[in-house]
N, CA, C and O atoms as CSV, one atom per row, in Angstrom:
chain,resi,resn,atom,element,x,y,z
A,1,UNK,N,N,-6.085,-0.223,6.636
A,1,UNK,CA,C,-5.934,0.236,8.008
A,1,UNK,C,C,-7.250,-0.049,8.731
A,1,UNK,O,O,-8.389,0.036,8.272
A,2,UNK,N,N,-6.829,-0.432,10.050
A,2,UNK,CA,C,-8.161,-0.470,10.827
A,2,UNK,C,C,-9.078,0.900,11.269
A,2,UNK,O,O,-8.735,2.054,11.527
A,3,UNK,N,N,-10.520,0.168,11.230
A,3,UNK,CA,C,-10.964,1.709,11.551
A,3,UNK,C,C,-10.679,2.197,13.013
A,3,UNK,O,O,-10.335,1.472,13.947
A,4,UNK,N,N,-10.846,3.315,13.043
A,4,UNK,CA,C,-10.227,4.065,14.585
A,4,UNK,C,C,-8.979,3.685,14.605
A,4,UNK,O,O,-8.661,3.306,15.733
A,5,UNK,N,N,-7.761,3.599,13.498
A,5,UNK,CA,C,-6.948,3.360,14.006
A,5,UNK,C,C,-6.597,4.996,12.960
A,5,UNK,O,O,-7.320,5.236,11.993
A,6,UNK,N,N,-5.426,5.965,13.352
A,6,UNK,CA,C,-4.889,6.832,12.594
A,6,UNK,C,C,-2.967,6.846,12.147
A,6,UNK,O,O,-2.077,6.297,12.796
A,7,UNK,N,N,-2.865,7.391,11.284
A,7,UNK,CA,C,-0.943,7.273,10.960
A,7,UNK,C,C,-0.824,7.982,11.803
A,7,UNK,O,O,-1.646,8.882,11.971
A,8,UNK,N,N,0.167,7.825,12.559
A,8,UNK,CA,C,0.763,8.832,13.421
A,8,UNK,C,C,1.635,9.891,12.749
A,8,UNK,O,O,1.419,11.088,12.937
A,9,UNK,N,N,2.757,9.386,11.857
A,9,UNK,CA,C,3.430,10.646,11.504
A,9,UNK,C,C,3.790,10.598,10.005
A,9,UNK,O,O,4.738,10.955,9.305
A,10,UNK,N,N,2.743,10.064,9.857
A,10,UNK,CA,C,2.104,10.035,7.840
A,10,UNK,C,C,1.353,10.547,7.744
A,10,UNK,O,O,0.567,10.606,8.690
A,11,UNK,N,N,1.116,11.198,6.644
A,11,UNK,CA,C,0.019,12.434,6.652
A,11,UNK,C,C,-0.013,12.218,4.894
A,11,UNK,O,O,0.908,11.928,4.131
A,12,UNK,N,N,-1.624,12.518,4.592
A,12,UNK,CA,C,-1.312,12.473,2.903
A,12,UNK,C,C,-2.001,13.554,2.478
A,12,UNK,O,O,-3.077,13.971,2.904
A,13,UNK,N,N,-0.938,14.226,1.129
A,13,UNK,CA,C,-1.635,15.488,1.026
A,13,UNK,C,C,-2.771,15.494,0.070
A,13,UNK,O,O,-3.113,16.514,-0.528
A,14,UNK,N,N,-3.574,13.897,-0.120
A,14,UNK,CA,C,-4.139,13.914,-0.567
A,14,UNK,C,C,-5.691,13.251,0.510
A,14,UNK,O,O,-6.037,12.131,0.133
A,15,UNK,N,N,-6.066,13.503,1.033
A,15,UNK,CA,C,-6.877,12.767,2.541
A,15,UNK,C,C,-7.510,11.160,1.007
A,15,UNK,O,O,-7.502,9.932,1.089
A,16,UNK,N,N,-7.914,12.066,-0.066
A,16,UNK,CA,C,-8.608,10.476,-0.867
A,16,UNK,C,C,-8.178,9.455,-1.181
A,16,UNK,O,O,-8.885,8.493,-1.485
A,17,UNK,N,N,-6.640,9.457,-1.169
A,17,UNK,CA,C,-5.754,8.564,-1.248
A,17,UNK,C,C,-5.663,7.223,-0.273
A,17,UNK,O,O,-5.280,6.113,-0.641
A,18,UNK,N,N,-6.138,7.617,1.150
A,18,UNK,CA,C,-6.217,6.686,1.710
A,18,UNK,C,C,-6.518,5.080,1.579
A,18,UNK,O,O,-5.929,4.058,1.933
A,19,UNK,N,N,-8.199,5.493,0.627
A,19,UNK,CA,C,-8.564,4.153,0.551
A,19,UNK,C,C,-7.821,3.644,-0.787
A,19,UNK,O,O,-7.563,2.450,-0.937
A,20,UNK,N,N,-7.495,4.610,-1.742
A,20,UNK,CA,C,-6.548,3.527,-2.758
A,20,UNK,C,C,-5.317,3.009,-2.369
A,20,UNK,O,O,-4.830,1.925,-2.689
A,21,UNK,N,N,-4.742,4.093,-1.473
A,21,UNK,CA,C,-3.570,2.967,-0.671
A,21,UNK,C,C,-3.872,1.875,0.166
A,21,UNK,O,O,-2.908,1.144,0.394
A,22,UNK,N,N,-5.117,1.509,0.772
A,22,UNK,CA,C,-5.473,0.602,1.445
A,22,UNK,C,C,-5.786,-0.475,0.727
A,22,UNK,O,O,-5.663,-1.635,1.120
A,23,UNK,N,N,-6.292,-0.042,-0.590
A,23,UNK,CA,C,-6.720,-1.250,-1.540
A,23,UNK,C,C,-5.399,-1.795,-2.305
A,23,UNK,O,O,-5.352,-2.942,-2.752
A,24,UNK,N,N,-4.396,-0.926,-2.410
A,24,UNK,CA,C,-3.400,-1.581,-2.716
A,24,UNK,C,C,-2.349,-2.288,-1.603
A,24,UNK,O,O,-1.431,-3.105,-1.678
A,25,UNK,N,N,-2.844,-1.698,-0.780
A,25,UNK,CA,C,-2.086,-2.670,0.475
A,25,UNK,C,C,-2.520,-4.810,-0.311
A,25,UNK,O,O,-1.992,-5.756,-0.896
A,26,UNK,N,N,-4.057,-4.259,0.439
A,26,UNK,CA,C,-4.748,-5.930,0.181
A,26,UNK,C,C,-4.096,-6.122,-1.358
A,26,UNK,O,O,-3.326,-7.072,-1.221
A,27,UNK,N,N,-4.072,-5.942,-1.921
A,27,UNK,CA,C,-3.673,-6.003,-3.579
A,27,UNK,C,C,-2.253,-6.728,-3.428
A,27,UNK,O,O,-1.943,-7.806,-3.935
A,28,UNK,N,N,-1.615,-6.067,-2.782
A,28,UNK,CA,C,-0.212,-6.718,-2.802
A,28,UNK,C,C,0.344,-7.716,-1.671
A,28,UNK,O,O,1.327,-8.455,-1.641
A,29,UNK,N,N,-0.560,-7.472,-0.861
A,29,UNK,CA,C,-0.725,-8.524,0.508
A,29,UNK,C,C,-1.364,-10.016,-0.530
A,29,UNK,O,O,-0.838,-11.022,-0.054
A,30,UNK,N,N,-2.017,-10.281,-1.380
A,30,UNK,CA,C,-2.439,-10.758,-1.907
A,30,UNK,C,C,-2.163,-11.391,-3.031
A,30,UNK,O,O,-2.707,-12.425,-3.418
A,31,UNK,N,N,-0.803,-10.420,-3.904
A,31,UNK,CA,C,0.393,-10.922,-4.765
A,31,UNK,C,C,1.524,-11.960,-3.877
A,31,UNK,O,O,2.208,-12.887,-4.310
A,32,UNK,N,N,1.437,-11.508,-2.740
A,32,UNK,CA,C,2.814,-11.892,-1.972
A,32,UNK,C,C,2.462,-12.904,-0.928
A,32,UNK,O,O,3.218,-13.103,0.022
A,33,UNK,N,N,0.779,-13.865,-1.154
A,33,UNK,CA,C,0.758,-14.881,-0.567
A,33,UNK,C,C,0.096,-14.295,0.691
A,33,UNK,O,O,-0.469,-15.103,1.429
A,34,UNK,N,N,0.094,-12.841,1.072
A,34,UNK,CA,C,-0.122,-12.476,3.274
A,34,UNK,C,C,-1.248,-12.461,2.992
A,34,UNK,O,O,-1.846,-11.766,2.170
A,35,UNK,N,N,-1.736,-13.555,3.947
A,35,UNK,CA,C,-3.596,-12.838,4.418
A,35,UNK,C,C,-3.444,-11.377,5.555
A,35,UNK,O,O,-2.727,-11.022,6.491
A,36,UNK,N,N,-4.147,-11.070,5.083
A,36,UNK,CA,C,-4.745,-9.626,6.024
A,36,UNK,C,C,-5.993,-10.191,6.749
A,36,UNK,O,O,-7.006,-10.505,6.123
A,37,UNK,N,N,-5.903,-10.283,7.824
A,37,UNK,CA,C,-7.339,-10.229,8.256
A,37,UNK,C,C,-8.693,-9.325,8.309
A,37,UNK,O,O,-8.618,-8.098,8.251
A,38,UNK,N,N,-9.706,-9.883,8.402
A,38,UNK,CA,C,-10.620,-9.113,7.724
A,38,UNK,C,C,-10.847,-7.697,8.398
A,38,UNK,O,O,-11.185,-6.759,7.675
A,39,UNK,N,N,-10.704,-7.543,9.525
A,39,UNK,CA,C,-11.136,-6.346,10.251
A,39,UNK,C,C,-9.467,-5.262,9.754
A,39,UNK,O,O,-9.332,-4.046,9.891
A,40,UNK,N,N,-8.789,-5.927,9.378
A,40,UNK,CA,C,-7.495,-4.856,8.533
A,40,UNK,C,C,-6.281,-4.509,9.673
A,40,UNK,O,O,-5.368,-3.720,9.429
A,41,UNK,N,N,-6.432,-5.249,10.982
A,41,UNK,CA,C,-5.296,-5.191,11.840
A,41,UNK,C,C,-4.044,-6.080,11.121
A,41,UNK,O,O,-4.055,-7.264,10.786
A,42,UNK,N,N,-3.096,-5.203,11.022
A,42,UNK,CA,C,-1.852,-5.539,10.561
A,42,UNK,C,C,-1.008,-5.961,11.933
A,42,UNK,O,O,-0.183,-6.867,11.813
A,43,UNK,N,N,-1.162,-5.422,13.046
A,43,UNK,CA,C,-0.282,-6.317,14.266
A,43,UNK,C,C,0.278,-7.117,14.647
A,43,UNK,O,O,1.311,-7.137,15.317
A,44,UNK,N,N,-0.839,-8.496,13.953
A,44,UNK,CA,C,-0.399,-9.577,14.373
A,44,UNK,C,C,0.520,-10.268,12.962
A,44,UNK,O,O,0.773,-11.473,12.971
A,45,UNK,N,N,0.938,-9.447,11.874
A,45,UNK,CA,C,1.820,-10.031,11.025
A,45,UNK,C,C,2.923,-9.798,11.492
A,45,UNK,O,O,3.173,-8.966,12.364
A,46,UNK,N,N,4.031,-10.854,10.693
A,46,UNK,CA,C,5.185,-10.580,10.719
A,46,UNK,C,C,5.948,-9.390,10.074
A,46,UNK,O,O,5.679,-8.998,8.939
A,47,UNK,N,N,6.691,-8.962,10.675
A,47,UNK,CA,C,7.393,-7.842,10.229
A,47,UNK,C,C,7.962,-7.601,9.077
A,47,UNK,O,O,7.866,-6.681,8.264
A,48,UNK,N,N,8.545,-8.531,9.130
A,48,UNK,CA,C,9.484,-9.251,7.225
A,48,UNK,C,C,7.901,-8.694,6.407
A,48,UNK,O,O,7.903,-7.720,5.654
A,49,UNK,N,N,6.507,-9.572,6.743
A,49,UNK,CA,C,5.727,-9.602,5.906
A,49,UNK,C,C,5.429,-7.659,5.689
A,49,UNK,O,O,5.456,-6.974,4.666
A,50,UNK,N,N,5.259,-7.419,6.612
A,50,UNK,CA,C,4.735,-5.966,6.591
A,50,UNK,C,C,5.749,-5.163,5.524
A,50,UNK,O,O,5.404,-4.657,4.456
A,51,UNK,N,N,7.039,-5.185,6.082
A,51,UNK,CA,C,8.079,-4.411,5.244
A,51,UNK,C,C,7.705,-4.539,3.692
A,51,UNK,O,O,7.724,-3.643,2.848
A,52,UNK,N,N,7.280,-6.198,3.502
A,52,UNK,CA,C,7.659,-6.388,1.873
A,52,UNK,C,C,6.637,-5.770,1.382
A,52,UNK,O,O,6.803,-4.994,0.441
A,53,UNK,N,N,5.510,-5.969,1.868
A,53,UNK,CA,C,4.323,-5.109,1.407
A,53,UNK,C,C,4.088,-3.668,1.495
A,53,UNK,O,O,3.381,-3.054,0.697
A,54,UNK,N,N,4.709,-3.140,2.498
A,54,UNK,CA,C,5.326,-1.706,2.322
A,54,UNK,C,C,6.408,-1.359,1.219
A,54,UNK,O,O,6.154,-0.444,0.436
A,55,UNK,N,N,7.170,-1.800,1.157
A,55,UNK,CA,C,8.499,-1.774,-0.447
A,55,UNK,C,C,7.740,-1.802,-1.428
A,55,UNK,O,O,7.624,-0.721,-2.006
A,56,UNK,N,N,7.040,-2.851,-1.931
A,56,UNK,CA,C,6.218,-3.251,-2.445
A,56,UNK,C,C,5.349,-1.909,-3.332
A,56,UNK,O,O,5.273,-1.521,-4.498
A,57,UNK,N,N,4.688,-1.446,-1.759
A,57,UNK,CA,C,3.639,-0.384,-2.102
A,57,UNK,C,C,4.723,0.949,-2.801
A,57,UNK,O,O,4.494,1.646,-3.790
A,58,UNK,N,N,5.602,0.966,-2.131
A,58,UNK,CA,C,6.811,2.068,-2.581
A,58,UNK,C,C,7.432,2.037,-3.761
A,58,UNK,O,O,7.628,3.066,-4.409
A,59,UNK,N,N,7.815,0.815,-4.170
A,59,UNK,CA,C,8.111,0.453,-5.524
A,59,UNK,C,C,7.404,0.781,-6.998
A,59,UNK,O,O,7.755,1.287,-8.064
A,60,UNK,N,N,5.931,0.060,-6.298
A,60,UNK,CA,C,4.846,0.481,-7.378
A,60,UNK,C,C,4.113,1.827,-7.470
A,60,UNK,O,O,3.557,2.176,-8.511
A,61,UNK,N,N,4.125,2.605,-6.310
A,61,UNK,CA,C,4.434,4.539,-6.476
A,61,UNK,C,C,5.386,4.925,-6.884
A,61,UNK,O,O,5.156,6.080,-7.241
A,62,UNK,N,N,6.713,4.595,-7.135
A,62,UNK,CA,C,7.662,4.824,-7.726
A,62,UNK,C,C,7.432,4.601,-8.788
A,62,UNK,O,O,7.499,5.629,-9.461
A,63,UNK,N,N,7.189,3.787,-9.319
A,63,UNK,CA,C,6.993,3.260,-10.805
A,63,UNK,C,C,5.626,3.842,-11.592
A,63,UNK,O,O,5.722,3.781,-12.818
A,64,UNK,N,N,4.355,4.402,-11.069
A,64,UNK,CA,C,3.801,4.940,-11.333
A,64,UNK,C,C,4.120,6.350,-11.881
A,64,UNK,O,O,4.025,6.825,-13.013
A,65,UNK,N,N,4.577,6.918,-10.561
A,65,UNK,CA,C,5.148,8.110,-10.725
A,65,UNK,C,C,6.464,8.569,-11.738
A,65,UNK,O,O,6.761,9.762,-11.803
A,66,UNK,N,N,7.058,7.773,-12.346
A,66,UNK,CA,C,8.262,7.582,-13.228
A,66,UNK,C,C,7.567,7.565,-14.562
A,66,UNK,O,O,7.946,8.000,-15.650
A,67,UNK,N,N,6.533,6.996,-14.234
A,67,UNK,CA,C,5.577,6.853,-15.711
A,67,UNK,C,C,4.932,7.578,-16.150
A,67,UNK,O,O,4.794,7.801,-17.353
A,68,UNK,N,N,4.126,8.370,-14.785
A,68,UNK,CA,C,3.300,9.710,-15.370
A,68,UNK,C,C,4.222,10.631,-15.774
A,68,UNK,O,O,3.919,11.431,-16.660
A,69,UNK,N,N,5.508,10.647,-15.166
A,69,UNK,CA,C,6.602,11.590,-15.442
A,69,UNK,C,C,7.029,11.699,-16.875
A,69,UNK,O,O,7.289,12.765,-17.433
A,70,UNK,N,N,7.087,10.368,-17.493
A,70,UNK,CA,C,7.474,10.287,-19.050
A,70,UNK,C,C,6.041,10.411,-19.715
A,70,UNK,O,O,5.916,10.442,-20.940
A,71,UNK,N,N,5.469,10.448,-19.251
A,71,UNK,CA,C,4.094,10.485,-20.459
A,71,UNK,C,C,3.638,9.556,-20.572
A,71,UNK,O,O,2.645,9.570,-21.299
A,72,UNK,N,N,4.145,7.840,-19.795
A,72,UNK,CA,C,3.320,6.477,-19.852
A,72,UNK,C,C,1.845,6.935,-19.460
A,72,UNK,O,O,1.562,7.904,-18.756
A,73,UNK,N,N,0.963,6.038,-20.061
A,73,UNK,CA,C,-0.108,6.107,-19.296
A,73,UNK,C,C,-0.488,4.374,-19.042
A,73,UNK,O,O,-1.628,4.206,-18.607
A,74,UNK,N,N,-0.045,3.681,-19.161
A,74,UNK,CA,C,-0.210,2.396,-18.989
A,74,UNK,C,C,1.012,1.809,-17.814
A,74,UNK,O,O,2.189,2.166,-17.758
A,75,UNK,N,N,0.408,0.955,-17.058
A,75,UNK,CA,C,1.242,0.420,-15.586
A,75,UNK,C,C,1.576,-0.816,-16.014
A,75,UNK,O,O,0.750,-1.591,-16.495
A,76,UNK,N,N,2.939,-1.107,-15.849
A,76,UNK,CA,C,3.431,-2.772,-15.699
A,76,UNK,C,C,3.772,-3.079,-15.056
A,76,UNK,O,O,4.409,-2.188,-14.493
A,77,UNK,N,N,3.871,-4.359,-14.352
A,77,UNK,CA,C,4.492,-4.849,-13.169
A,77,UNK,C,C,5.777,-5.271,-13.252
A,77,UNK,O,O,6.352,-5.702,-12.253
């Protein structure tokens, strides 16, 4: 996320989470071919691109969370 920019009606109940979700943004912006530009404005992407990297990010919290749930402690893609 850009700086000075805030979620409007996302909120995390964790405030530290931010920057690991941001690093996994670039992380998967980065599996899936999207440059991010450097200052972190997402605006000027395409929408398609944004979504997949949002699913993306949702998928792999899902899958995390499914894992800590069983007792995994190791992540696969």
């Amino acid at each position: 996320m850009a700086k000075g920019q805030e979620r409007s009606s996302n909120w995390l109940v964790v405030p530290q989470a931010a920057q690991a979700l941001d690093q996994m943004k670039f992380e998967i912006a980065q599996e899936l071919g999207i440059q991010i530009p450097a200052d972190g404005y997402m605006g000027y992407i395409a929408s398609r691109d944004n979504g997949a990297i949002g699913g993306n990010i949702t998928r792999r919290l899902v899958q995390m969370a499914e894992q800590q749930l069983s007792g995994q402690t190791g992540m696969t893609r």
